[in-house]
C-alpha positions as CSV (number, residue, x, y, z in Angstrom):
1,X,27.3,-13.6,4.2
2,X,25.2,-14.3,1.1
3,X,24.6,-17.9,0.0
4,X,24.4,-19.2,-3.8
5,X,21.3,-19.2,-5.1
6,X,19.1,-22.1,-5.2
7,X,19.4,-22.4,-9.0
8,X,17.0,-25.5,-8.8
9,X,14.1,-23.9,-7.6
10,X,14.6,-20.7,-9.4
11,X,14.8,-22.1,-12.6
12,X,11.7,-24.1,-12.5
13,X,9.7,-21.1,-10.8
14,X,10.6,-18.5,-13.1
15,X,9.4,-21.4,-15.9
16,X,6.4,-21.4,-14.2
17,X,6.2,-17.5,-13.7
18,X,6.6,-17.0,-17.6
19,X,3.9,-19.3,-18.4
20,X,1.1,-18.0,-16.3
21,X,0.6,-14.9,-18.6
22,X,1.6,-13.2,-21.7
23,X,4.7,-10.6,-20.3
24,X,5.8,-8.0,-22.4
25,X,8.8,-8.8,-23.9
26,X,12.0,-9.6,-22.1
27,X,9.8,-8.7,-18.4
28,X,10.6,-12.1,-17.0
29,X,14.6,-11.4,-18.0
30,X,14.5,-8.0,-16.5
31,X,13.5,-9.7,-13.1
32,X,16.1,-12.5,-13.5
33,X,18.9,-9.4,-13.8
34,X,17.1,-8.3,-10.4
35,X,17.0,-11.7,-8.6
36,X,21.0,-12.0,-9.7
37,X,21.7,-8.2,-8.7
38,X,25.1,-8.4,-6.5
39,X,23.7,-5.9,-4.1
40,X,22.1,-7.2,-1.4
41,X,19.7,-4.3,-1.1
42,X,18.6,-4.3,-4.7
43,X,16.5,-7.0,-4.1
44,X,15.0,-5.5,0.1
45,X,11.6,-3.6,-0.3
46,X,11.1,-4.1,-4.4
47,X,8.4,-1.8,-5.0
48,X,6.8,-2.3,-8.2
49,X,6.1,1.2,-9.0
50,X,9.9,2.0,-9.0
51,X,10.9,-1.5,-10.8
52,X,8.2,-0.1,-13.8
53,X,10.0,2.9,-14.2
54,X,13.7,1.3,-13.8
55,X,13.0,-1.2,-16.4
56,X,10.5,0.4,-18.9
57,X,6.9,-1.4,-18.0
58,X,4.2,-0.7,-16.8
59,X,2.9,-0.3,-13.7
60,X,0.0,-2.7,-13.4
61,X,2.8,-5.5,-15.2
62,X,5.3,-5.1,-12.5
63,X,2.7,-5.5,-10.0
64,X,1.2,-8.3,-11.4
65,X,4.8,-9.6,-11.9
66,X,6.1,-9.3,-8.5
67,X,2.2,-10.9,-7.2
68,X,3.0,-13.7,-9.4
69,X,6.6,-14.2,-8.4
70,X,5.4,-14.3,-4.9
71,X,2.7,-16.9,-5.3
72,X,5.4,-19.0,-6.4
73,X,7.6,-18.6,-3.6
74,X,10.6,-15.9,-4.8
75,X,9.3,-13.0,-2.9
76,X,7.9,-12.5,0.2
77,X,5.2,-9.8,0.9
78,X,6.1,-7.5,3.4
79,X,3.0,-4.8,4.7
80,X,3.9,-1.4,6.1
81,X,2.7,0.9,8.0
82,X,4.9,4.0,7.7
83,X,5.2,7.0,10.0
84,X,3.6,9.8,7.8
85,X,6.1,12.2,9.0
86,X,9.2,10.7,8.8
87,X,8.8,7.5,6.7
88,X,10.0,5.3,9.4
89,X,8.5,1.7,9.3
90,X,6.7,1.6,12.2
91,X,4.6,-1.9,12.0
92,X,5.9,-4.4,9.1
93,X,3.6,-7.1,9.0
94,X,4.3,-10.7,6.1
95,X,0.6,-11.0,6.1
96,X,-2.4,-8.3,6.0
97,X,-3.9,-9.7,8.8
98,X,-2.0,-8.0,11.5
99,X,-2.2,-4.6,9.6
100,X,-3.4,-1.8,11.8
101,X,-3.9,1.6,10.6
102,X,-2.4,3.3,13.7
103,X,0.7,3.0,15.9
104,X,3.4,5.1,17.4
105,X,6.1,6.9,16.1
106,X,9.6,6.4,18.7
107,X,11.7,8.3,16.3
108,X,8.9,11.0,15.9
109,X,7.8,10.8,19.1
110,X,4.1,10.8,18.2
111,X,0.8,8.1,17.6
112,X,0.1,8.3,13.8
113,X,-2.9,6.9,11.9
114,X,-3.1,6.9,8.5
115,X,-5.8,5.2,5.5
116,X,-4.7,2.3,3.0
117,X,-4.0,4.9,0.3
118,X,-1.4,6.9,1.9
119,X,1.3,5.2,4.1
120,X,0.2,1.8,3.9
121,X,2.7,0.4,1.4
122,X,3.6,-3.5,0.1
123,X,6.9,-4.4,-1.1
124,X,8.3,-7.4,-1.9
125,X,11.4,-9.2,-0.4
126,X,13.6,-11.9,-1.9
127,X,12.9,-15.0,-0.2
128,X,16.0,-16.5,1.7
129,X,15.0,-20.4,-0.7
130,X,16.3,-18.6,-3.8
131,X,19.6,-17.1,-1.7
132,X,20.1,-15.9,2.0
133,X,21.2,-12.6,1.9
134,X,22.3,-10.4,5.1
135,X,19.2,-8.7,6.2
136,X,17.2,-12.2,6.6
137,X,19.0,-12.1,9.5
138,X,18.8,-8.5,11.1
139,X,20.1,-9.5,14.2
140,X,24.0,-9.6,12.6
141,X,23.8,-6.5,10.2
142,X,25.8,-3.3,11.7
143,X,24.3,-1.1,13.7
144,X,24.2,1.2,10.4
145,X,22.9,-1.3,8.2
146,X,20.1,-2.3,10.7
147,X,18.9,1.6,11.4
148,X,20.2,3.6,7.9
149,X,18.9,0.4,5.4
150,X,16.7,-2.2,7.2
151,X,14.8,0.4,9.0
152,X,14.9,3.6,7.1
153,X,13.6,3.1,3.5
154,X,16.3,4.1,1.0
155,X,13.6,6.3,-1.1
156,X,13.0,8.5,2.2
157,X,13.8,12.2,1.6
158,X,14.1,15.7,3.3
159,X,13.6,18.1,1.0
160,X,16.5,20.7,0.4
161,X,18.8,18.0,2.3
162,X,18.8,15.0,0.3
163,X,18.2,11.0,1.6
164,X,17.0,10.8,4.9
165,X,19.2,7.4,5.9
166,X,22.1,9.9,4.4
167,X,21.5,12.8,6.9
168,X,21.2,10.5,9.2
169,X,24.2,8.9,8.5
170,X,26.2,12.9,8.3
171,X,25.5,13.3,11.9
172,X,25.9,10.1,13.4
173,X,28.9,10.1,15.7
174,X,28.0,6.4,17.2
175,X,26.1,3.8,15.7
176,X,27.3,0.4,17.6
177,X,25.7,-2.2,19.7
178,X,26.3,-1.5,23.7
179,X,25.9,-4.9,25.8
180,X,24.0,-5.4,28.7
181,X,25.3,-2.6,31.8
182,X,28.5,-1.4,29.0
183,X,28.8,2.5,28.7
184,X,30.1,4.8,26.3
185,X,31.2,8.3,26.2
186,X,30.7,10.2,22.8
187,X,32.0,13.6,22.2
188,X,30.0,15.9,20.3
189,X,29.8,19.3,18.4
190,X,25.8,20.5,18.6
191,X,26.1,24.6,18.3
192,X,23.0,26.7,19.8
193,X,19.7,25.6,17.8
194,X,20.8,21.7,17.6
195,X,19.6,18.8,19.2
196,X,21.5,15.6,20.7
197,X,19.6,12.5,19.1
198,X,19.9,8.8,21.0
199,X,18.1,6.1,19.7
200,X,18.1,2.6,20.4
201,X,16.2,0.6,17.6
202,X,16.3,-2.5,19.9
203,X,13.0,-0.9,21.3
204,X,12.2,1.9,19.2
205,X,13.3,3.8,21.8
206,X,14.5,8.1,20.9
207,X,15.4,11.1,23.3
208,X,15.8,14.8,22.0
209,X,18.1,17.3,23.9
210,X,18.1,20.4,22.6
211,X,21.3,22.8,22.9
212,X,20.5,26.4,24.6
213,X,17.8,27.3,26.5
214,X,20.2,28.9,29.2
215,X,21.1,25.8,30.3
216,X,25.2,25.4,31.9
217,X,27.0,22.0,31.7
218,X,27.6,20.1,28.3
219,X,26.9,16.5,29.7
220,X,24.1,14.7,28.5
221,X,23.5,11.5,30.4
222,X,21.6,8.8,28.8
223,X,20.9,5.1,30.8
224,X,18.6,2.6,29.0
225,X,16.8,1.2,31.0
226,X,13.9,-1.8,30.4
227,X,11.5,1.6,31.2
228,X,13.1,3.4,28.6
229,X,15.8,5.9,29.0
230,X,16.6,7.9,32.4
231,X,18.0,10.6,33.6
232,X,18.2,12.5,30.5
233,X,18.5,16.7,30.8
234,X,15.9,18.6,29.3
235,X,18.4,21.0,27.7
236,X,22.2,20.9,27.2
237,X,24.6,24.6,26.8
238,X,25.6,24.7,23.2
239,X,29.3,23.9,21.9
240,X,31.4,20.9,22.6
241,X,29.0,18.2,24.6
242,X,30.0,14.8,25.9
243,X,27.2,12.2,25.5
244,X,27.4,9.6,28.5
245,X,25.5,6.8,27.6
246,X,25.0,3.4,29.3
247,X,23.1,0.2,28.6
248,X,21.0,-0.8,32.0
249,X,18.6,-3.6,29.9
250,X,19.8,-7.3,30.1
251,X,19.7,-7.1,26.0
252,X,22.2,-5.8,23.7
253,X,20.8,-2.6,21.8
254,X,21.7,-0.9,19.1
255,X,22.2,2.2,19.5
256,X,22.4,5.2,16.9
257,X,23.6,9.1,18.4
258,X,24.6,12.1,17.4
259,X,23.9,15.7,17.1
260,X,21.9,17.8,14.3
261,X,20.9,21.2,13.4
262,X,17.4,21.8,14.9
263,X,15.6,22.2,11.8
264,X,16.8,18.9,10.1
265,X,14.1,17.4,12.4
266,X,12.5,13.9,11.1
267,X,9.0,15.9,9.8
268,X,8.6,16.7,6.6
269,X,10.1,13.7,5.4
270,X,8.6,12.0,2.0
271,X,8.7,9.2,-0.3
272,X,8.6,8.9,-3.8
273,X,6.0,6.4,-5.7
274,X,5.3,3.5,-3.8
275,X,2.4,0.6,-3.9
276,X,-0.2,1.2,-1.5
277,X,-2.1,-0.9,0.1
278,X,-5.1,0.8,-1.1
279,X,-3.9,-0.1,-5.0
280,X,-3.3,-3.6,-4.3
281,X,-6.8,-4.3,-3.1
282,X,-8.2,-2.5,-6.2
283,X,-5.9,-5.4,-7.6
284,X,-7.4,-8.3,-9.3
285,X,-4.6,-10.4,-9.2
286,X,-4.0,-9.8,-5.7
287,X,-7.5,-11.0,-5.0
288,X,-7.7,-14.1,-6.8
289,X,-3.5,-15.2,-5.9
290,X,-4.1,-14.4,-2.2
291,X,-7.9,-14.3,-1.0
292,X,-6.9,-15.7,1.8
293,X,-5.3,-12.2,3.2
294,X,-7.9,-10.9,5.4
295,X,-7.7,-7.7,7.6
296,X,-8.0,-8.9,11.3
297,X,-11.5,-9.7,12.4
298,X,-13.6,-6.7,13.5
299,X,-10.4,-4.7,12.2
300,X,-11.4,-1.4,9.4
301,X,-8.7,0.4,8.0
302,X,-9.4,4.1,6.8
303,X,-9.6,4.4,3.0
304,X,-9.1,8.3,1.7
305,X,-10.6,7.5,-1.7
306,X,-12.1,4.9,-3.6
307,X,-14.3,4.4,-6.6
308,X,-17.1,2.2,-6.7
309,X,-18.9,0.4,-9.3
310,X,-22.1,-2.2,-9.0
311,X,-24.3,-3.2,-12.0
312,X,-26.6,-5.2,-12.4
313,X,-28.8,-7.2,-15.0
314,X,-32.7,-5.8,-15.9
315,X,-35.3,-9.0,-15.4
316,X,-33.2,-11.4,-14.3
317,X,-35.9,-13.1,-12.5
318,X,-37.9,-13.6,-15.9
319,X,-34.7,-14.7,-17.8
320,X,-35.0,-17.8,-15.2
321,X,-38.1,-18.7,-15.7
322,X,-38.1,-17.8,-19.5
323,X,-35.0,-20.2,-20.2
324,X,-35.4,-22.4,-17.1
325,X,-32.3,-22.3,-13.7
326,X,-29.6,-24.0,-15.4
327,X,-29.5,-22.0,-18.7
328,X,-29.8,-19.1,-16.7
329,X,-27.2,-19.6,-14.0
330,X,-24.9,-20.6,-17.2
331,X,-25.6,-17.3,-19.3
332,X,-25.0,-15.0,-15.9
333,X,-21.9,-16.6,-14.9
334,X,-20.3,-16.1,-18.4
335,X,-21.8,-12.7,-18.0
336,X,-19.4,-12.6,-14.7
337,X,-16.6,-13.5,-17.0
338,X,-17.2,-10.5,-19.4
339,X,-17.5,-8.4,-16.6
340,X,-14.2,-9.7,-14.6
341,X,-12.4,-8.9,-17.5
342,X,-13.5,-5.5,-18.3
343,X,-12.5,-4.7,-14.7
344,X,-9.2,-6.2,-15.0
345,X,-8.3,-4.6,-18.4
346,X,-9.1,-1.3,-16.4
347,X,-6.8,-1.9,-13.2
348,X,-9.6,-2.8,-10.9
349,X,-10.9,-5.8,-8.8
350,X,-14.1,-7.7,-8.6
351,X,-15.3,-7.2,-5.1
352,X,-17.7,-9.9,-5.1
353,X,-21.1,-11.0,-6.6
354,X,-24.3,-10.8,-5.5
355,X,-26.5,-12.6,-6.9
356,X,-26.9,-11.3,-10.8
357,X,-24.6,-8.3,-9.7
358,X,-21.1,-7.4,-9.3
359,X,-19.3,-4.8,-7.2
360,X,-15.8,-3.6,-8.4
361,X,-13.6,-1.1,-7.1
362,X,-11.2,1.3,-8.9
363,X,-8.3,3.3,-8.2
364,X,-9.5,5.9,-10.4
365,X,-13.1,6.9,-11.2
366,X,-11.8,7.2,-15.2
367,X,-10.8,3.5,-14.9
368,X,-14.1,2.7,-13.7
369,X,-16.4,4.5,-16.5
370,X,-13.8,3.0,-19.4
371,X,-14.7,-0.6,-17.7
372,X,-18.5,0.6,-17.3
373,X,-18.3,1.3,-21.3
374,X,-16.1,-2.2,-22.0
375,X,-18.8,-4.0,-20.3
376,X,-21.6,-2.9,-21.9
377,X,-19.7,-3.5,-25.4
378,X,-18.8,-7.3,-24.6
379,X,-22.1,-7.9,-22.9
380,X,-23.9,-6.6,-26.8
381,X,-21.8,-8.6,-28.2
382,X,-22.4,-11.6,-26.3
383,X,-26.2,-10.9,-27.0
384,X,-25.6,-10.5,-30.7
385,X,-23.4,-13.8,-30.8
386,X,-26.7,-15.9,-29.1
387,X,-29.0,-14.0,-31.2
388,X,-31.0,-12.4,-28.2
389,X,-30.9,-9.8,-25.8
390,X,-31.5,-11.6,-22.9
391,X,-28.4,-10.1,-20.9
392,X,-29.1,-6.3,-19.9
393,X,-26.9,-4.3,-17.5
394,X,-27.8,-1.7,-15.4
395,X,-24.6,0.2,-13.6
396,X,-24.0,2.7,-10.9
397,X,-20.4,4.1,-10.2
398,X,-19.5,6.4,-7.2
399,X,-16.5,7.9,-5.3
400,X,-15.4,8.6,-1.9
401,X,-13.8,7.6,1.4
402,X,-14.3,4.5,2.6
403,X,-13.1,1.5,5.0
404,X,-11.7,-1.6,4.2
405,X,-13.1,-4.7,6.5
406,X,-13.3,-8.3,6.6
407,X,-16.9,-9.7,5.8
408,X,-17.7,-13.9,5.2
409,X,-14.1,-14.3,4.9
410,X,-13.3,-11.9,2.4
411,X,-11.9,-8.3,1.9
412,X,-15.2,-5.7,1.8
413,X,-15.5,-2.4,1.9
414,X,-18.2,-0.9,4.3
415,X,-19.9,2.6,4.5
416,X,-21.6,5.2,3.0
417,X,-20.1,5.5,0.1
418,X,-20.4,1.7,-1.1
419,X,-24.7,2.6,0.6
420,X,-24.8,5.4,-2.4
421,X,-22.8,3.8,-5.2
422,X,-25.6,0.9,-4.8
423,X,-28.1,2.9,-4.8
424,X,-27.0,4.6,-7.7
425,X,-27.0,1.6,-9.7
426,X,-30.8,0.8,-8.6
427,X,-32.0,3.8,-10.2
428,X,-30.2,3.0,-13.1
429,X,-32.5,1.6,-16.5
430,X,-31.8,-0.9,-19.2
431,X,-28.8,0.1,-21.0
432,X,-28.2,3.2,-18.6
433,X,-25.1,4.2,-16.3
434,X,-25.7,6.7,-13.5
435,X,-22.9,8.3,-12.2
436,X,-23.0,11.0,-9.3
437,X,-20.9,14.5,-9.5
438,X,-17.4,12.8,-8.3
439,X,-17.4,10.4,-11.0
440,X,-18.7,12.8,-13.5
441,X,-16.3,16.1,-12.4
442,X,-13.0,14.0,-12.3
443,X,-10.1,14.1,-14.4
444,X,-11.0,12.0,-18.0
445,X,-14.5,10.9,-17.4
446,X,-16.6,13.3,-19.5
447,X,-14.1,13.0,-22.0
448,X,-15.0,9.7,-21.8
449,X,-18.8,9.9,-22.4
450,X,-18.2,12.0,-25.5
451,X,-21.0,13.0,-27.2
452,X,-23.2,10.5,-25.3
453,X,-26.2,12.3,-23.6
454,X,-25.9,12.9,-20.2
455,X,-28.8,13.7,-18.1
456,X,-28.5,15.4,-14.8
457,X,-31.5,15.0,-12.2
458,X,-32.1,15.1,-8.2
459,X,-32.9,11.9,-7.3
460,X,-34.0,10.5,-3.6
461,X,-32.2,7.7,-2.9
462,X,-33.1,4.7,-0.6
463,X,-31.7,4.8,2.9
464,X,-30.3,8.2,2.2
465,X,-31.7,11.0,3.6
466,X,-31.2,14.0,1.3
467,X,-31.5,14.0,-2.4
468,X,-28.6,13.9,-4.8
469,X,-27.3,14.7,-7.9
470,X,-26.9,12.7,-10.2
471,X,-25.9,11.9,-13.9
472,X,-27.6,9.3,-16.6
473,X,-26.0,8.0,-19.4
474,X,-27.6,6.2,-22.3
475,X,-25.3,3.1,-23.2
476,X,-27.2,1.4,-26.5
């Protein structure tokens, strides 16, 4: 049963939502007309890619917009880890810290691991202080509710049969709860080249009996047990089957059954657009509203691709004594600011600083040479403001895999790629960006440089052992 909304606390958060930035116009409205939406569903999993493209903004807006909303307490976060083969949820976790980048599939029948940039995905859920709704409390939705929509996500498809939860649906002949030591008989149609399909969600729990194989008989027995299911055949005779089924736990499970063609199998299942995990750490939002979500200590999580950018500033050490400590620690950290912003106008995050330096990551290596370019541009103009040049960067971008850890408390990245793109940036000059040839070679970048001069050399790099390529760029 859903509740009336808490109109109270709604009101004052979304006045506090729309004062925190400058939206685009009518954004806050357009999530109002969400929050109010009549279907319970509507507001289960929001993912901000699909709200950008449902209600004309952008991308990095409705993720912003959603991070904000859940700061104030209208959303909840909700981390997934999602079988790469069917799309089922797996692991859902409120908080990143119990994220793990492998588990196993019951409905696939397989262990999966996957990296932050694939099937890793955040959504947002409406908390139950602005209105309960049904699926805050899983335990009374329908059998069909709790596997077809609280389990399956709605954007799941086969392709050449339509929505997953839907096919699902088509061939489910029983989808109820069976109490502890209750049995039910099911008849079925599964033809030669189908498969019976029993799965009890309760423990994400699936058997597979496939039709043929020169077997006689059309019973299939099923008993739950708190081992997992019994006395199942191997193989049933094709045509009319009666599924015997019985619940041996001391727990009532939901169960889902049926039978299905063969090749409508649960592989090959994909997902439109989603918000990876991997994005939302390239997020700066996300790191400055929650830096307090952590991976689990000693915990790395895969990630497929990732761009990094470090810089740094040339004689920093004689900038300190030249202007004595305080007016230098003053001049770097509005140099931070600059540089924070230029990575934020470009859809990436601040890492962290060290010392005079900054590491940033990007989603995209194009994102991270337009923010290489902003930042040298504010940082002149800062310089030309003061009337000296005593703030010089020196930058070093990079792409590849790495792995996303927990270091002093914070979200890091560790490998060899973040090794490189640092060493990149240490060869780097006054005024100079050094890219390597998968920031250079990717989609936009040297259309970025444009007539800019770039030099290619083989350069030995520290702590690597052979030599690279790699690209210099004169900024001034």
């Amino acid at each position: 049963m859903t509740t009336a909304a808490d109109t109270a606390f709604l009101d004052q958060a979304l006045t506090e939502l729309e004062s925190v930035r400058r939206w685009s116009p009518r954004t806050i409205s357009k999530l109002e007309t969400l929050l109010h939406s009549p279907d319970p569903w509507a507001v289960y999993r929001v993912d901000p890619i699909n709200f950008a493209a449902e209600k004309g903004i952008s991308e990095q807006e409705a993720i912003d917009l959603l991070l904000h909303a859940a700061n104030l307490g209208l959303f909840h976060m909700e981390w997934r880890l999602l079988c790469p083969l069917c799309t089922d949820t797996v692991s859902s976790c409120r908080t990143m810290s119990t994220v793990k980048s492998s588990c196993y599939c019951h409905l696939c029948l397989k262990s999966v691991s996957v990296n932050l940039d694939d099937y890793i995905t955040v959504s947002f859920n409406l908390s139950p202080r602005v209105r309960e709704l049904p699926w805050h409390k899983p335990e009374n939705l329908s059998v069909q509710d709790l596997i077809l929509r609280y389990r399956i996500d709605r954007r799941a498809t086969k392709p050449g049969y339509g929505p997953f939860s839907e096919i699902m649906r088509q061939f489910a002949r029983l989808a109820d709860y069976l109490q502890p030591g209750e049995s039910r008989q099911v008849p079925l149609a599964a033809p030669e080249g189908w498969v019976v399909v029993v799965m009890d969600a309760g423990a994400n729990s699936t058997v597979i009996v496939p039709t043929g194989g020169g077997q006689t008989g059309n019973i299939v027995s099923a008993r739950l047990t708190s081992q997992g299911w019994q006395d199942v055949p191997e193989a049933v005779a094709p045509g009319e089957v009666i599924l015997n089924v019985r619940n041996d736990t001391s727990r009532r499970a939901p169960l889902i059954a049926g039978a299905r063609p063969g090749d409508v199998d649960t592989t090959g299942v994909v997902m439109g657009p989603f918000l990876t995990g991997n994005r939302l750490l390239n997020n700066q939002t996300f790191r400055t509203l929650f830096r307090a979500e952590t991976l689990a200590s000693g915990e790395g999580i895969g990630v497929r691709d990732l761009t990094l950018l470090f810089t740094d500033l040339k004689g920093s050490t004689e900038l300190y004594e030249r202007v004595g400590d305080l007016a230098a620690f003053a001049l770097v950290q509005q140099h931070f600011e600059h540089l924070r912003q230029a990575v934020q106008q470009q859809e990436g995050a601040v890492v962290k600083t060290i010392g005079d330096a900054v590491m940033a990551s990007f989603n995209e290596p194009a994102q991270a040479v337009r923010a290489a370019l902003a930042m040298h541009r504010e940082i002149e103009a800062f310089n030309a403001r003061r009337g000296t040049r005593d703030l010089i960067l020196k930058i070093g971008i990079h792409r590849g895999h790495s792995i996303a850890v927990t270091l002093n408390e914070r979200l890091d990245y560790f490998g060899q790629t973040v090794n490189i793109a640092a060493r990149v940036q240490g060869i780097a000059e006054a005024d100079q960006l050094c890219l390597t040839p998968e920031v250079l070679d990717a989609p936009g970048v040297r259309e970025l440089l444009g007539g800019r001069n770039v030099r290619e050399e083989t350069a030995k790099l520290k702590g690597i052992q052979d030599s690279m390529r790699v690209y210099r760029v004169n900024l001034a």
